[in-house]
N, C-alpha and C positions, 0 to 999 in steps of 0.2 A: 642684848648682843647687837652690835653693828652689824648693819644691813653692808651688802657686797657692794653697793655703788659707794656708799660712804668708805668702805675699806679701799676701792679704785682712788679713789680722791685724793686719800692719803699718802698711797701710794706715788702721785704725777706729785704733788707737794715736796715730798721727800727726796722723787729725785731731782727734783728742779734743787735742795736744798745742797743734794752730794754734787751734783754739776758744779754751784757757786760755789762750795766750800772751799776758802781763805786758809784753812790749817790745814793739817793733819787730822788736827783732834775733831773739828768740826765733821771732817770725812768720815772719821771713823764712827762718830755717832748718829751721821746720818744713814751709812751702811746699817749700823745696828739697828734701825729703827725700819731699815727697808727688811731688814730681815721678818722682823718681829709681826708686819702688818703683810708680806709675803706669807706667811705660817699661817697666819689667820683668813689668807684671802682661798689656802689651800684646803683647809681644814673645812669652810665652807661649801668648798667644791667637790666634798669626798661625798657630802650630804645629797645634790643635786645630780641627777642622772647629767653626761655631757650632752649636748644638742650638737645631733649633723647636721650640718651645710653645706651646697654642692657651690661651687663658685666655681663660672667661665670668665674667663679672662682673654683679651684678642690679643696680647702680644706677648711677646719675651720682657720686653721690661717691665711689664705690669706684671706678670708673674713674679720677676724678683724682688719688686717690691713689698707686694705681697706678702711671699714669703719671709721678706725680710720685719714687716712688722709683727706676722706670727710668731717667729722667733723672739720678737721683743719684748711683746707679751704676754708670752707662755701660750701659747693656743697650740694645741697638736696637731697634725696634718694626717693625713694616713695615705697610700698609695693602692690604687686598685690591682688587685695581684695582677700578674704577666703584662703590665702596660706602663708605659712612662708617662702617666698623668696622674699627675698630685692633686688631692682635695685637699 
């Protein structure tokens, strides 16, 4: 079975492959392929308990940031009940 960082690899490959994609069809099979090693990078991660991490951040825009690479990469955030600060 592929190891998770080799399934990551594949992954930044693929989308660098949908980014240039020239056709249509090229687009369409590099979606399918981000799919395919998506599923498998999940399937691995049902296996592995998640790891918390507390992250401070000094501003606003480092925070958007932030969350804005979480979202890119699928990383979850969670919120400490009754307070407006995101982990």
């Amino acid at each position: 079975m592929t190891s998770e960082s080799q399934l990551r690899e594949k992954l930044r490959k693929i989308e660098a492959l949908f980014v240039g994609a020239g056709t249509a069809g090229e687009r369409l099979a590099a979606e399918a392929a981000l799919q395919r090693v998506r599923a498998r990078v999940e399937e691995l991660a049902r296996h592995d308990p998640p790891i918390e991490q507390r992250f401070s951040l000094p501003d606003q825009w480092s925070r958007h940031l932030f969350l804005a690479l979480c979202r890119r990469y699928g990383c979850d955030r969670f919120v400490i009940g009754g307070s407006d600060v995101t982990q």
